[in-house]
N, C-alpha and C positions, 0 to 999 in steps of 0.2 A: 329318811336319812339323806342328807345335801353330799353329792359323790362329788369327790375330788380323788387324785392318784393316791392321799393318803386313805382316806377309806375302805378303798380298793374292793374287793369282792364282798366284803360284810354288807356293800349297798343293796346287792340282788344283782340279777343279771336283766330285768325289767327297769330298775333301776340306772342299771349303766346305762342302758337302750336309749332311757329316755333322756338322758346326761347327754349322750352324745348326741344325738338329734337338736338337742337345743344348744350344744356348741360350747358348754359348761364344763366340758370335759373332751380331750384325744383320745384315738385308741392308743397312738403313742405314748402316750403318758399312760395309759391303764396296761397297756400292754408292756410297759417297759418296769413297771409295777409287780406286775407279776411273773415276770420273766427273773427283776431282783430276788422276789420272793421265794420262788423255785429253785433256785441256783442259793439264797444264803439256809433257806431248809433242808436242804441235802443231807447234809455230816448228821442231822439227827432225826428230821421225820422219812427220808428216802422216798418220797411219793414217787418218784418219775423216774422211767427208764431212761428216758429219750426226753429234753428239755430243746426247743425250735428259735434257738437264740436270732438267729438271723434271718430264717426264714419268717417268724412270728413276726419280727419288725416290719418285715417286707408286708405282711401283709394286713399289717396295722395302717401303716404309709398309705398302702391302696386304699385302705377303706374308709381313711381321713380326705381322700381324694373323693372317692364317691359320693359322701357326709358334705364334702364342702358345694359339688354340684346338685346337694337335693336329695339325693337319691335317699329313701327310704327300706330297709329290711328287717327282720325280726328280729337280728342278734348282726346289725352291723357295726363295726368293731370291736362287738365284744368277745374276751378270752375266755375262752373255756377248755378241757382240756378232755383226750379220749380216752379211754383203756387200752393195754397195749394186746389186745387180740382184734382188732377191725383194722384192718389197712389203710395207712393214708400215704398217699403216694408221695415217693421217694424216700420213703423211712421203712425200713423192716418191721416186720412182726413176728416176735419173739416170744410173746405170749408165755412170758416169765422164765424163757428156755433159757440156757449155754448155748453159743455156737453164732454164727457167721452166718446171718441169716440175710437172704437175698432181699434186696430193696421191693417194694409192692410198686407194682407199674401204672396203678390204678387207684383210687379210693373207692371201701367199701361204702355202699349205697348212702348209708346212715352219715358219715363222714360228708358226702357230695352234699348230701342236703343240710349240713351245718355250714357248710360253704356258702349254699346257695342261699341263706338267709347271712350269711356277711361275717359269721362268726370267724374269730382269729383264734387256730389253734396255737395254745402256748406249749403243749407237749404229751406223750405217750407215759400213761401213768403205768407201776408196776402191779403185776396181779402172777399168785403165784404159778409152778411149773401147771400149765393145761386148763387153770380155774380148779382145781382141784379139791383145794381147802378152804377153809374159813380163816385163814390167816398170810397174810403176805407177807413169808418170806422165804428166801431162794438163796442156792448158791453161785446163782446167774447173778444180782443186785444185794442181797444181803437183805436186812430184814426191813422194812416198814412201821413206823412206829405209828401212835395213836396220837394226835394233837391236844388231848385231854390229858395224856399224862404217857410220857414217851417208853413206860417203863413194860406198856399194856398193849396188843394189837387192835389194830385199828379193823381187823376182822379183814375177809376177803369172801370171793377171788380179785374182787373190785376196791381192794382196800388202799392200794393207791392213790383212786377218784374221790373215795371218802377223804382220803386227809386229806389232799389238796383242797380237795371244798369247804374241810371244818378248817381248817387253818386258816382260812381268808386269801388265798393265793388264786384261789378262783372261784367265782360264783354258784359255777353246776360246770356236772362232768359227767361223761357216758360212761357208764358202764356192763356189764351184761351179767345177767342172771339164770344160772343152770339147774342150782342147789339153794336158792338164797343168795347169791353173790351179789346181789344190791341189795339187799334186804338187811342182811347182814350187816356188812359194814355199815348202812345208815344209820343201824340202831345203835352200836357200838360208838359211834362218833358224831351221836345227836342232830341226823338229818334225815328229810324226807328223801325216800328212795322207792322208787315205783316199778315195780315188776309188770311191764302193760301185760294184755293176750298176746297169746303168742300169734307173729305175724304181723301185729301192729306195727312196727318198724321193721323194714325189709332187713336180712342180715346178710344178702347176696348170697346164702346158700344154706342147708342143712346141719344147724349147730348140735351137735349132740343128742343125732337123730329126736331129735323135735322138743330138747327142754332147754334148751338155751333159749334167750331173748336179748335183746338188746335194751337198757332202761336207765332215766335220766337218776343224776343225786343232785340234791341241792340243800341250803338252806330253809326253803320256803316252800310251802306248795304249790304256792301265782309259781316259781322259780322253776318247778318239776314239772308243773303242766308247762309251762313255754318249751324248754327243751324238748315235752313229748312231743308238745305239736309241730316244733321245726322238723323232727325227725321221724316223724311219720306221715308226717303230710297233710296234718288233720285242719288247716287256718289256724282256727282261735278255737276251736270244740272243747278242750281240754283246759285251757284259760277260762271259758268261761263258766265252766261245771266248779272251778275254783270261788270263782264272786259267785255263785247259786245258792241260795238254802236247800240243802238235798228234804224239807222236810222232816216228819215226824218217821223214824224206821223203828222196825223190829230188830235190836242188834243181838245176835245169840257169841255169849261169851265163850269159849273153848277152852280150859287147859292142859287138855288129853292128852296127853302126846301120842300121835302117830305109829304108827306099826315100827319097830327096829325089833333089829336080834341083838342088842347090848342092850347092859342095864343106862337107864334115863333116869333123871331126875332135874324136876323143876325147882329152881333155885329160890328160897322164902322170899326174897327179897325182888328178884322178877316179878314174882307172881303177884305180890304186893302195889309192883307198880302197875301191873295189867289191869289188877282189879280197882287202883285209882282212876286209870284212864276209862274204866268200864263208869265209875261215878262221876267223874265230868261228863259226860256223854249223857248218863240219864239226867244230870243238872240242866244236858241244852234240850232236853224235852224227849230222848229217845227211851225206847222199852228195852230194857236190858234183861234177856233171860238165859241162862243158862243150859247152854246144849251139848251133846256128842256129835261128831260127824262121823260116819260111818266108815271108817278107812278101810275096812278089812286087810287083806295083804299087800296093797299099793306098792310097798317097797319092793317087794320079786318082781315090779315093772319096772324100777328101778335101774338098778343096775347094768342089767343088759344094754341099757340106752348110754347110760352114762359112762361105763367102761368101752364098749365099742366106741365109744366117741376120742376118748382117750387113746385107743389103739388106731382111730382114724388120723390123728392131731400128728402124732408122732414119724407118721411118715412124711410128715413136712421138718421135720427135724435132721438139720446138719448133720448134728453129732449126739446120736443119740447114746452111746455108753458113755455119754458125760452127763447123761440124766439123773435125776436122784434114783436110787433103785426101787423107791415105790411108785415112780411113775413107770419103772418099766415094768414091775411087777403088774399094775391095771392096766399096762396094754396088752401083757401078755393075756391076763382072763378076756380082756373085751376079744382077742382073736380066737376064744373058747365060746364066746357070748355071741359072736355075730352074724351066726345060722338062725335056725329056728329056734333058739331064743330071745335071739332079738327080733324074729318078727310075731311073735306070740305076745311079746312085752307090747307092739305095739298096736296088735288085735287088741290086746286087754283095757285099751284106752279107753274105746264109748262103755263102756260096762261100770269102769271107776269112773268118770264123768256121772252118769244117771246113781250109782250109791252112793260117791260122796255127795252129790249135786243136790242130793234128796235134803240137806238141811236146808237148804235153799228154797223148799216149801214151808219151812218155820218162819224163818225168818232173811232180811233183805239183805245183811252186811255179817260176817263171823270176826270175832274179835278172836285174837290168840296173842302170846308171847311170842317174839319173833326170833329170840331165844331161851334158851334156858338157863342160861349162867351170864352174867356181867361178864367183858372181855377179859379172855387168858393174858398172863405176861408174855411177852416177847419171851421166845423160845420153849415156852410149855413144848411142843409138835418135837424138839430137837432128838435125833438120835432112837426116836419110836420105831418098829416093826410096821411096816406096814396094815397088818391089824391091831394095835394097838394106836397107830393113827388114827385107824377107819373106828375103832370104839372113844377116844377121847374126842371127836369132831362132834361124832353122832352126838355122845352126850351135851353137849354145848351145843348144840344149833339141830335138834329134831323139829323144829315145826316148820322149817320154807319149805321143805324139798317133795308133797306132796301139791303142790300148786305147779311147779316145772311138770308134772307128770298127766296134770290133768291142763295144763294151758293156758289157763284162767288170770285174771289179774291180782296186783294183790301192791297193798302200799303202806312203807314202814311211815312209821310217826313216832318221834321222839317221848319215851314218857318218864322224864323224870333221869334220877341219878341216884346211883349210891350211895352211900355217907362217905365214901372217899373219892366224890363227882368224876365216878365214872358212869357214861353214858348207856341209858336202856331203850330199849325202843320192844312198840309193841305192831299189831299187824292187821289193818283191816283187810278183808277176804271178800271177796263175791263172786260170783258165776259168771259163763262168758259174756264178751266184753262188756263187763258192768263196771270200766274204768272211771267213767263220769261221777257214777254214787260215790265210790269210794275215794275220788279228788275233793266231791264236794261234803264229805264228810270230813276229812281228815282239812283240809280248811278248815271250816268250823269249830273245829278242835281248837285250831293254831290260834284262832283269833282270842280264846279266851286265853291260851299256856304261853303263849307269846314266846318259845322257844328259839324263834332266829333271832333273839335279845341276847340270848346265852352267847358267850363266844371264850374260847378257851385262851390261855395266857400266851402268849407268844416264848416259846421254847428254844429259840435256837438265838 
């Protein structure tokens, strides 16, 4: 695709890179692009907490300076935009809250090093109170809509970084994965989103006692590996396991769902698309066999983690009785959870590591649904009981949240659509860091379904 400002982010962000290095294109012009873009999508997709009208200029101007002396970096002048839980200095982190929250004096690690490869942040996307749900929205920004059809959530915690991406307002965007929160949204809004290992990108400190990560979305998967590798430091290792034939693999298909205490159910029309993505994949030569992965109880490692983290987030919180009351409700359990339950949750790790781990003697790559239902409408979540939350989430999104517990990587790929083209997405899986197989498979993929061709109507 020949990038000009009207193109704007549907080029890629390898794309711009290489636009602007040959002088075919400003970051001003791209950045002023989607600075319009963000500011006229507002009133109906809501991606962005925090929009960098002036500073983003500022920092397009510098890097049209740099570009014009020579100077070469992986992502210099291009926009891309963060999730609003990682700090960038002089902007708050609000992290989907209410309240008057103090400026960050610093950028968190991952932040510095999109810097330092030249990228211009255009702004802090919305993700609901804590990362909490599969759905973005709050009484801090209101709700976030889907770019495929505004009536539908674009999924979360990261559902923000999805729109903005599937909208064309920007190429790729960070954002972070505790429960599926990049996983999610990519599948929902027809993009690749990559849960690395945990630790892969630094997060400057202890996310949700060890199931958070930090992880790119993009259109592409060249798209998703450049962002890992700006932001974790890795060169090109990630770019290039994208141009690689991963070979002939054993891929063992899943549609099990995972340990919960609600009822589950895999949606006909998911499953449908899994088992499509499961037959392209044997068309590009791979063995496709049908497995279980051994979860046993994983979920009782669950919570403790993930509730104590929630009781940890909160005392950074202004004004916390302006919080919804089911956020106060799980910080209240996590200050019950975060004795020797939480440290037994996270004895219990090498133990689920080596039994789920053990399908990983079958076979090289696990395929799964990365949900179970096509995206809910805006507002399904409204006016729920906090358990009645925690069972309508489970049911729509059981299969990320045992990869956050074991650490492992894991990366959504688009498969297909609805008969009313709403977006599915399904999940390749592998053991520690077997980030590379599962780039250069889910490439492979793209190269036949041609998915970043898709691009949703322009809405606002």
């Amino acid at each position: 695709m020949t990038v000009s400002p009207e193109t704007t982010a549907f080029a890629g962000l390898a794309a711009q890179s290489s636009a602007l290095a040959d002088g075919a294109v400003t970051s001003a012009q791209l950045t002023a692009t989607a600075l319009e873009q963000a500011n006229a999508s507002q009133p109906v997709l809501n991606a962005f907490r925090r929009i960098r009208d002036e500073d983003a200029l500022a920092e397009a101007a510098e890097a049209d300076r740099r570009l014009a002396d020579g100077e070469r970096a992986p992502l210099l002048g291009v926009p891309v935009a963060i999730k609003d839980d990682v700090d960038l200095a002089g902007q708050p982190t609000a992290f989907g809250c209410p309240g008057d929250f103090p400026v960050a004096i610093a950028d968190a690690p991952a932040v510095a090093r999109l810097k330092q490869a030249g990228a211009v942040i255009v702004g802090k996307t919305n993700t609901p109170e804590l990362g909490q749900w599969p759905f973005t929205e709050g009484q801090a920004f209101g709700a976030t809509r889907n770019p495929w059809q505004p009536e539908h959530t674009p999924g979360g915690s990261s559902g923000g970084s999805a729109a903005a991406v599937a909208a064309g307002i920007v190429a790729g965007a960070l954002g972070s994965d505790g429960a599926g929160s990049v996983r999610i949204p990519a599948a929902w809004t027809g993009l690749v989103g990559i849960k690395p290992q945990r630790g892969r990108i630094p997060t400057g400190g202890e996310l949700f006692h060890g199931l958070t990560v930090l992880g790119p979305l993009a259109r592409t998967v060249g798209d998703a590996a450049l962002l890992l590798d700006v932001t974790a430091g890795t060169g090109t290792a990630f770019q290039t396991a994208a141009k690689r034939e991963p070979g002939r693999l054993r891929i063992g298909l899943s549609t099990r769902i995972p340990f919960t205490a609600t009822k589950t159910r895999l949606d006909p029309v998911v499953e449908a698309a899994v088992r499509d993505t499961a037959e392209k994949l044997a068309a590009l030569g791979h063995e496709i066999v049908e497995v279980e992965p051994d979860y046993g109880l994983v979920g009782l490692t669950f919570l403790p983690r993930s509730l104590t983290g929630v009781r940890d987030w909160t005392r950074r919180v202004p004004a916390v009785a302006a919080l919804d009351p089911r956020t106060r409700s799980n910080a209240q359990q996590g200050r019950l959870l975060a004795g020797p339950a939480l440290k037994l949750a996270r004895a219990f790790e090498p133990a689920l590591q080596r039994r789920i781990g053990s399908v990983f003697g079958r076979v090289d790559v696990l395929l799964t649904p990365t949900t179970a239902t096509p995206p809910p409408a805006v507002g399904t979540f409204d006016g729920l009981t906090g358990w009645r939350t925690d069972q309508t989430m489970i049911a729509a999104c059981p299969y990320a949240w045992p990869w956050n517990v074991l650490g492992w990587p894991g990366v959504n790929v688009p498969a297909g659509r609805t008969a009313e083209g709403l977006p599915l997405g399904a999940q390749l899986l592998g053991p520690s860091h077997a980030e590379e197989r599962l780039i250069s498979v889910a490439a492979q993929l793209e190269e036949v379904e041609r998915w970043q061709e898709r691009q949703p109507a322009t809405v606002w």
